[in-house]
C-alpha positions as protocol buffer text, in pm:
chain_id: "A"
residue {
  index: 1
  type: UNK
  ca { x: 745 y: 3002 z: 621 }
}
residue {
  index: 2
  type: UNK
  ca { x: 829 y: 2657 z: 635 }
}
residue {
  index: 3
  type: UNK
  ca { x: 790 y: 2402 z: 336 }
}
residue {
  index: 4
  type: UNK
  ca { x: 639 y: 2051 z: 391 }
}
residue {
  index: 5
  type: UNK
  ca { x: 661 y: 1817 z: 129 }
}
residue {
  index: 6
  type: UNK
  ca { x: 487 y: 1434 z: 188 }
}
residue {
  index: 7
  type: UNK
  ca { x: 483 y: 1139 z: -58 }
}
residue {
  index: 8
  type: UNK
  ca { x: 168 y: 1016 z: 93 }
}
residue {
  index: 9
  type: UNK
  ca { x: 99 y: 698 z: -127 }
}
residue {
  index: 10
  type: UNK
  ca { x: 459 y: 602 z: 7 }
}
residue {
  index: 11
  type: UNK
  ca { x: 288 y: 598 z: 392 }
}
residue {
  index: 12
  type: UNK
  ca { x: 324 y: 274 z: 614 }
}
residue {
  index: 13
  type: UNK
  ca { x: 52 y: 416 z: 833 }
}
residue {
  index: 14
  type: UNK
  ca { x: 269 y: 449 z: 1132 }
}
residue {
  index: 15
  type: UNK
  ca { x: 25 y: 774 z: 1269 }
}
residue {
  index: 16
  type: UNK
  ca { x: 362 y: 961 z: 1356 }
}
residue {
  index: 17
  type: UNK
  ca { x: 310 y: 1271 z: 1194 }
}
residue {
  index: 18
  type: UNK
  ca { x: -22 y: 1287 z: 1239 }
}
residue {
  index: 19
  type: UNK
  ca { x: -5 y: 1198 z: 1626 }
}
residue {
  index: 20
  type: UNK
  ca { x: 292 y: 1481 z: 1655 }
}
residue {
  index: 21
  type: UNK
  ca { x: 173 y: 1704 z: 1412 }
}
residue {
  index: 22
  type: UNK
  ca { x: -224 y: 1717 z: 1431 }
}
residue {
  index: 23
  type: UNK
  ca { x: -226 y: 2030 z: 1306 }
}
residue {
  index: 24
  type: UNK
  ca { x: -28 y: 1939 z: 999 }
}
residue {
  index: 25
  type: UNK
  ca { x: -126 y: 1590 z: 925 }
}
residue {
  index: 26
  type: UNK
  ca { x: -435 y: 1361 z: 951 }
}
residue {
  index: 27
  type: UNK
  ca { x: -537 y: 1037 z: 961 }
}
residue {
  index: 28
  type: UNK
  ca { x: -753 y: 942 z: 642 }
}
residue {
  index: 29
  type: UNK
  ca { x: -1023 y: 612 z: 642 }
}
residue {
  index: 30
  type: UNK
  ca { x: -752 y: 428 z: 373 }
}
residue {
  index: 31
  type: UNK
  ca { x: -487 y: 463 z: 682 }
}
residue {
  index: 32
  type: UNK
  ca { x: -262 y: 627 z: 526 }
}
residue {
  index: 33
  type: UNK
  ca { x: -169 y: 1004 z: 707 }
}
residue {
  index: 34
  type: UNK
  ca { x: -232 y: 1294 z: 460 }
}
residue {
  index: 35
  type: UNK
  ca { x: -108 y: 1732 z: 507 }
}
residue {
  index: 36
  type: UNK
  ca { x: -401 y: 1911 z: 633 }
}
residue {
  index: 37
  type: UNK
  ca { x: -389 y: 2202 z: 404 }
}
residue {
  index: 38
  type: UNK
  ca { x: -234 y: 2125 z: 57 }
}
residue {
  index: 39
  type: UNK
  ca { x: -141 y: 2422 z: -104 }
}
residue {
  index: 40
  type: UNK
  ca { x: 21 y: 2182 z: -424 }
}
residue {
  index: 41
  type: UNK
  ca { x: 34 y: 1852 z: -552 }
}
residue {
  index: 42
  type: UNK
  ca { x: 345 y: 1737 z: -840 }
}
residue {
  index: 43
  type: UNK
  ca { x: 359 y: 1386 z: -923 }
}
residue {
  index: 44
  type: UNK
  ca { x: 388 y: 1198 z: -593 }
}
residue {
  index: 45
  type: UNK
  ca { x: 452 y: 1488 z: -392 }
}
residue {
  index: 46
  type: UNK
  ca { x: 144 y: 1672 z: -177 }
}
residue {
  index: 47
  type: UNK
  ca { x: 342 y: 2032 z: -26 }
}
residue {
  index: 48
  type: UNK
  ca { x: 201 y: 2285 z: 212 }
}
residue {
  index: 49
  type: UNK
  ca { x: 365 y: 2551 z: 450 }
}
residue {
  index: 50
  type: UNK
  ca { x: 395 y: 2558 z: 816 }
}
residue {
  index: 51
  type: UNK
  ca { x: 489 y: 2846 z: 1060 }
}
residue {
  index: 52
  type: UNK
  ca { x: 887 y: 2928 z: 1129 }
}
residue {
  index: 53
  type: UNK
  ca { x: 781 y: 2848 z: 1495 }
}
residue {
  index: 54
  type: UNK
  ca { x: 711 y: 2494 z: 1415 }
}
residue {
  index: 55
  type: UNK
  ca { x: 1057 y: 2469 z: 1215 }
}
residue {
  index: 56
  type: UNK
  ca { x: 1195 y: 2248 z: 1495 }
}
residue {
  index: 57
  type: UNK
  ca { x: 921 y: 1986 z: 1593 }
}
residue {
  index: 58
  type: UNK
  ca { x: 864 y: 1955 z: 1195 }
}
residue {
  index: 59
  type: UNK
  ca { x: 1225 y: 1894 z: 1132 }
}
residue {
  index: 60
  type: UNK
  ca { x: 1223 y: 1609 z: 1408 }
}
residue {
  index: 61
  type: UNK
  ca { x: 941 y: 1469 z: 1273 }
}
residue {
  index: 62
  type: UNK
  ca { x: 1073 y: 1430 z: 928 }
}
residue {
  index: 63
  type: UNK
  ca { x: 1369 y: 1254 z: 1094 }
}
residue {
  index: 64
  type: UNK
  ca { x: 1205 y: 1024 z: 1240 }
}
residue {
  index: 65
  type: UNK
  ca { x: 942 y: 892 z: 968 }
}
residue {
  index: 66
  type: UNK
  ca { x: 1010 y: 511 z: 943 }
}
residue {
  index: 67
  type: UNK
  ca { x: 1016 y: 566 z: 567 }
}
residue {
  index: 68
  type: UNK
  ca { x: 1176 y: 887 z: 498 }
}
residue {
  index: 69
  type: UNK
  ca { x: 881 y: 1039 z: 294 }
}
residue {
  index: 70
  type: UNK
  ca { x: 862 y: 1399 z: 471 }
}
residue {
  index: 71
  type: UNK
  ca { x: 1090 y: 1699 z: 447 }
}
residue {
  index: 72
  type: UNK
  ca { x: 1092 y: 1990 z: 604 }
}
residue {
  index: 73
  type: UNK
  ca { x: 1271 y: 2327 z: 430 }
}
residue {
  index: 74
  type: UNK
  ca { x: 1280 y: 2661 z: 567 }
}
């Protein structure tokens, strides 16, 4: 499994994830883009796990978040 780990109140709003990654990440009504299924929450961190299969597309996604506020672990 993969580990996701978001700083959500640190969101912009930009819909990236969440327009990449729909099955990860949603939209909420305060715009900012929130995990689907969290599985923890520690301080300002929300983490959940994705497949091994989505390693890739998650990793590029991280990358490219205008604020660096995902990572992706295997």
């Amino acid at each position: 499994m993969v580990e996701i780990r978001h700083k959500r109140f640190e969101c912009i709003g930009c819909c990236l994830c969440a327009e990449q990654a729909p099955d990860y990440w949603k939209m909420t009504p305060d715009g900012l883009a929130t995990l689907c299924q969290i599985k923890k929450h520690y301080k300002r961190h929300y983490y959940t796990e994705g497949w091994d299969h989505d390693y890739n597309r998650l990793k590029i996604i991280a990358d490219a978040c205008p604020v660096n506020i995902i990572s992706v672990s295997k």
